[in-house]
Each structure stands twice: as C-alpha cells, then as structure tokens.
C-alpha positions in Angstrom: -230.0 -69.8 -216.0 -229.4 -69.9 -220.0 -225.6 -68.7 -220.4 -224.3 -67.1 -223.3 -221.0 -68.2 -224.0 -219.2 -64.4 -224.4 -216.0 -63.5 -222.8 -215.5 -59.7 -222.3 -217.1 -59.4 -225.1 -215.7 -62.0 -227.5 -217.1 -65.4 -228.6 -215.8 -68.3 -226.3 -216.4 -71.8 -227.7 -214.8 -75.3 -226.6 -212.7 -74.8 -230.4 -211.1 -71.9 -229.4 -209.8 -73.4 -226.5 -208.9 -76.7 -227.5 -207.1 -78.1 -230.5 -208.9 -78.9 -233.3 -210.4 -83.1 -233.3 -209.3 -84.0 -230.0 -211.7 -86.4 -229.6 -210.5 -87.8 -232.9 -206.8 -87.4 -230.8 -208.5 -90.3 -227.6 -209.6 -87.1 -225.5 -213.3 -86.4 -223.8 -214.8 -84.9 -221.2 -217.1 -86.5 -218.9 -219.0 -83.4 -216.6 -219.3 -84.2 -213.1 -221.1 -82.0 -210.3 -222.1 -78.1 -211.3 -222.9 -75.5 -208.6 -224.3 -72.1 -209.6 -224.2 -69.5 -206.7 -226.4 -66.2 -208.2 -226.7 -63.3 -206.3 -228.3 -60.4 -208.2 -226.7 -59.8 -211.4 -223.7 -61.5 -210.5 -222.8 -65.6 -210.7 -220.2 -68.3 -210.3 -220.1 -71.4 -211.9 -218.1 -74.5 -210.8 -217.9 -77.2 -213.4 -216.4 -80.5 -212.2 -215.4 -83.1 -214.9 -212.6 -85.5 -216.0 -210.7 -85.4 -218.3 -210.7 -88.5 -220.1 -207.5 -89.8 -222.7 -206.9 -92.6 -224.6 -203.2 -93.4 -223.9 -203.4 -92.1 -220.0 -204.8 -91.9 -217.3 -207.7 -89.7 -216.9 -207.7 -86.4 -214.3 -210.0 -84.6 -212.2 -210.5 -81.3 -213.3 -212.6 -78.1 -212.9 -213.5 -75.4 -214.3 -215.3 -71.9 -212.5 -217.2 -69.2 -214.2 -217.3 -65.7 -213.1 -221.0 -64.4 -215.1 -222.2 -61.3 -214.7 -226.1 -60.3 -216.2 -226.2 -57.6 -218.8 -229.1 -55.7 -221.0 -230.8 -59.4 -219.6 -228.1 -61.7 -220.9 -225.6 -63.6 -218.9 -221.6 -63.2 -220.0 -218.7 -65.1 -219.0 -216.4 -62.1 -217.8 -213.8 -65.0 -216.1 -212.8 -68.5 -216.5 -210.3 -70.3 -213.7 -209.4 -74.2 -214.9 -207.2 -76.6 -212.6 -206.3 -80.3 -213.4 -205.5 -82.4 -210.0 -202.1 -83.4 -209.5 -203.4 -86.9 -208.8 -204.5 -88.9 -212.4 -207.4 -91.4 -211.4 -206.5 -94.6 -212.3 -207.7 -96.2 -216.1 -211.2 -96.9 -216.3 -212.4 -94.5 -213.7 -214.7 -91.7 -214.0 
C-alpha cells in the first residue's frame, strides 16, 4: 500500500507537526512494529515507535491511521498519537 500523506484534504508532513530541527534539538524517532488492517477502501494503520531524546529518557509511543482509498489514492482522513506513561530507561529502544 503506497500512502499519500493528505489529511482531509490538506498536506500532512512530519514539519507541520513538529518543530522545526528537532533532531538538531537531541530528538528521533526509532519505528517499531506497523500493522495495516485493509478492508475494501477502507484502512488502519498502527505505527509503533519511540521516541528517542537527548536529555531524557526515551517513550514508547504510537501512532494509528484512519486511510480511506479515493479516485485510486490512499488519504489520511485521521491520526490518533499516544506517548506511554512509562519512559523506558536510557539507552533502550
């Protein structure tokens, strides 16, 4: 499945959700396990990953996709993120 990153319409891209030069800043992300569920012209996505800092510990997070398949193109039409309460200790992944 090749996504194109739209939401409802609009351009989505890791700047416009981010600050400018984190990664300059000590952040990353390192992806972890994806699941895509597609039924018909509808998907989820469930991207695992941590989120990775320089002066921290890093966190478990995820992110899940809501894609629906237009004119032949897959949209983003929702995002849900969650961080875990629980930071992983320094050095872990």
């Amino acid at each position: 499945m090749t996504v194109q990153k739209r939401s409802i319409g609009k351009p989505v891209s890791r700047r416009s959700q981010m600050r400018d030069d984190l990664g300059g800043h000590g952040y990353s992300e390192t992806p972890g396990d994806r699941v895509i569920n597609v039924t018909s012209d509808i998907a989820m996505v469930r991207q695992d990953f941590t989120m990775n800092f320089r002066h921290r510990a890093s966190a478990k997070a995820v992110d899940i996709f809501g894609l629906v398949r237009q004119a032949g193109s897959w949209r983003i039409v929702s995002v849900l993120s969650d961080v875990s309460a629980a930071p992983n200790p320094p050095g872990s992944h």
